[in-house]
C-alpha positions as CSV (number, residue, x, y, z in Angstrom):
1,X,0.0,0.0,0.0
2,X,2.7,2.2,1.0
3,X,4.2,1.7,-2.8
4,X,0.9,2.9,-4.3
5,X,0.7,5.9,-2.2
6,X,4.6,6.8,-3.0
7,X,3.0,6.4,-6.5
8,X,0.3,8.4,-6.4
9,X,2.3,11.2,-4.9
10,X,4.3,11.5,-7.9
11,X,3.1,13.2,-11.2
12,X,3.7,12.1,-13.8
13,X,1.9,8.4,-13.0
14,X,3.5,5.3,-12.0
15,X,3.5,4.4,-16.0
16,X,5.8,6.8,-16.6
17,X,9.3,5.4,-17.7
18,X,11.6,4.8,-14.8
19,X,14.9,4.9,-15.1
20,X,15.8,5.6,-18.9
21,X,18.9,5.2,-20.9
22,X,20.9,8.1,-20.9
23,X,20.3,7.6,-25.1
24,X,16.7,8.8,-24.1
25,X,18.1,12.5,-23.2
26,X,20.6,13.2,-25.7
27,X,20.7,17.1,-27.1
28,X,18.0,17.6,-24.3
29,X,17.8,20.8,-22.0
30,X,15.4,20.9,-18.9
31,X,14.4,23.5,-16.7
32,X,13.8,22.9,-12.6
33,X,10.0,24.0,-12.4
34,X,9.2,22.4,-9.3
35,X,11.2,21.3,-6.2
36,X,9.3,19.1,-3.7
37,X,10.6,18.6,0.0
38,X,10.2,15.4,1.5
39,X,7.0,14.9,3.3
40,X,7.4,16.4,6.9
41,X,5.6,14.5,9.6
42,X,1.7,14.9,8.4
43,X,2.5,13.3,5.2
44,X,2.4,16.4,3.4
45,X,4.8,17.6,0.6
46,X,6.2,20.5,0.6
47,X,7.6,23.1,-2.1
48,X,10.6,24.7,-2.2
49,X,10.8,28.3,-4.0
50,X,12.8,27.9,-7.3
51,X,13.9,30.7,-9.5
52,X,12.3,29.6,-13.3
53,X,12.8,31.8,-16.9
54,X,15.5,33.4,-18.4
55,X,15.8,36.5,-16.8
56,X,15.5,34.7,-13.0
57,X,18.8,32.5,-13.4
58,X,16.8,29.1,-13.4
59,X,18.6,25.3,-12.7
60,X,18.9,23.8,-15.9
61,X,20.5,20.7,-17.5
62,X,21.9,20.1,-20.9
63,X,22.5,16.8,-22.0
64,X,25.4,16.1,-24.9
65,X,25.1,14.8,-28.5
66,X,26.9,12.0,-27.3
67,X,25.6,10.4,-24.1
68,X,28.5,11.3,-22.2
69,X,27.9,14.4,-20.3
70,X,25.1,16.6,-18.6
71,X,26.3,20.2,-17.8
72,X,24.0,23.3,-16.9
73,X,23.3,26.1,-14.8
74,X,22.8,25.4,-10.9
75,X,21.3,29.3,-10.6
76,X,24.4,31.6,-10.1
77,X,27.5,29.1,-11.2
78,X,27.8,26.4,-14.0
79,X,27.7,22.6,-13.7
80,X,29.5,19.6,-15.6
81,X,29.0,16.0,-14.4
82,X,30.2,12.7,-16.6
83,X,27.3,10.3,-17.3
84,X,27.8,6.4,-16.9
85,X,25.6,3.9,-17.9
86,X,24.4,1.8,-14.8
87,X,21.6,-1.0,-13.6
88,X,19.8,2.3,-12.7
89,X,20.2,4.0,-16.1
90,X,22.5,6.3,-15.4
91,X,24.7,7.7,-12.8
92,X,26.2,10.8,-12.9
93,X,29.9,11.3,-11.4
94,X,32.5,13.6,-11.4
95,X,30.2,16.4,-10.7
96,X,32.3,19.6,-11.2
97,X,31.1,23.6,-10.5
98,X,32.4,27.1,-10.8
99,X,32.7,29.0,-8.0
100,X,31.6,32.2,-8.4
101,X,30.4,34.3,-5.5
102,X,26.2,34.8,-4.9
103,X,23.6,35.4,-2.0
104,X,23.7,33.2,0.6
105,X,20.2,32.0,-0.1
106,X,21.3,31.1,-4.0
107,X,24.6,29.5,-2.9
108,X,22.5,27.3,-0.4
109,X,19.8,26.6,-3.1
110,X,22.6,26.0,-5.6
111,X,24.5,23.3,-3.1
112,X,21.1,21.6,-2.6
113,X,20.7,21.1,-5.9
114,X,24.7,20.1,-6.8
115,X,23.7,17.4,-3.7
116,X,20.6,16.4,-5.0
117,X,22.2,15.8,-8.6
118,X,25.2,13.9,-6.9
119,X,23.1,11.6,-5.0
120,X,19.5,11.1,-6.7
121,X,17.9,7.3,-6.5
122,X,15.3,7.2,-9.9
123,X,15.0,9.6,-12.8
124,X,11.3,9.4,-14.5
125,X,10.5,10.7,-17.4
126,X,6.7,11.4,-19.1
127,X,7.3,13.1,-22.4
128,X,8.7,16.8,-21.9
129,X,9.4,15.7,-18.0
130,X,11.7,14.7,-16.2
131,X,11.4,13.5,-12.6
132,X,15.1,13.3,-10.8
133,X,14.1,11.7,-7.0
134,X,16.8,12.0,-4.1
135,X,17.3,9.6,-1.0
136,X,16.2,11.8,0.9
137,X,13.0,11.6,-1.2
138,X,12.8,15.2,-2.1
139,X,12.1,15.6,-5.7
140,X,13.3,17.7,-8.2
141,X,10.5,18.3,-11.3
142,X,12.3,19.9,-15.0
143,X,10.2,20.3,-18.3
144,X,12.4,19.7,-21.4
145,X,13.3,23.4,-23.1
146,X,14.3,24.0,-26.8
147,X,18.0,23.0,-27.4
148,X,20.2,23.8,-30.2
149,X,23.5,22.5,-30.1
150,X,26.6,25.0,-30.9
C-alpha cells in the first residue's frame, strides 16, 4: 500500500518510464519548475521556491550529442558532471562547478541542488518531464526546453 501511495504522490503516474537510458536525453535541456521537500511528519509535501525563466537564473540541465555528459546552470555558477551507464540508467559522477560568489540563499539553493544531482535514486521521465528523486525523497520536477546545439 505504501508503494501505491509513494506512487500516487508522484506526477507524472506510476507508467511513466523509470529509469531511462541516458540515449533517451541526448541534445536535451530541462528547466527545474518544481522542487518538492520530503513529506514532513503529516504526510504532506512541501515546495521549495525555485527561481524559473530566463531572466531569474533558473537550474537547468543540458545533456550532450553524445551520451557522455550533462552540464548546466545550478542558478548563479555552472555545472558539468560525466554520465555512466548503470543497472539504474544512469549515474552521474564527477560532478564539477564554478565557484563564483552569490547570496547566501542562492549558494545554499545552488549546493542543494549540486547534492541532489550527486546523490539522486530514480529519474522518471513522461514526455517533456523529467522527474530526478533523491534519498532523501525530495524531488526535483524539470520540463524539457528548446535545445540547439553550438
Amino acid at each position: 500500500m505504501a508503494f501505491l501511495t509513494a506512487c500516487a504522490n508522484i506526477i507524472p503516474p506510476c507508467t511513466a518510464k523509470t529509469s531511462p537510458p541516458s540515449s533517451e536525453f541526448r541534445n536535451t535541456k530541462w528547466e527545474l519548475v518544481r522542487w518538492n521537500l520530503a513529506p514532513n511528519a503529516r504526510g504532506e509535501i512541501r515546495a521549495r521556491q525555485v527561481p524559473q525563466g530566463d531572466n531569474s537564473n533558473p537550474i537547468q540541465i543540458t545533456f550532450d550529442a553524445n551520451g557522455e555528459r550533462v552540464s548546466g546552470s545550478s542558478g548563479c555558477n555552472r555545472f558539468t558532471a560525466r554520465i555512466t551507464e548503470d543497472a539504474r540508467g544512469f549515474t552521474l559522477d564527477q560532478l564539477t562547478s564554478t565557484k563564483m560568489a552569490c547570496t547566501a540563499q542562492r549558494m545554499e539553493l545552488e549546493n542543494d541542488f549540486l547534492y541532489e544531482l550527486a546523490d539522486y535514486r530514480t529519474i522518471v521521465r513522461n514526455g517533456d518531464q523529467l522527474l530526478i528523486i533523491g534519498a532523501d525523497r525530495e524531488v526535483l520536477s524539470f520540463m524539457q526546453k528548446s535545445y540547439s546545439p553550438k
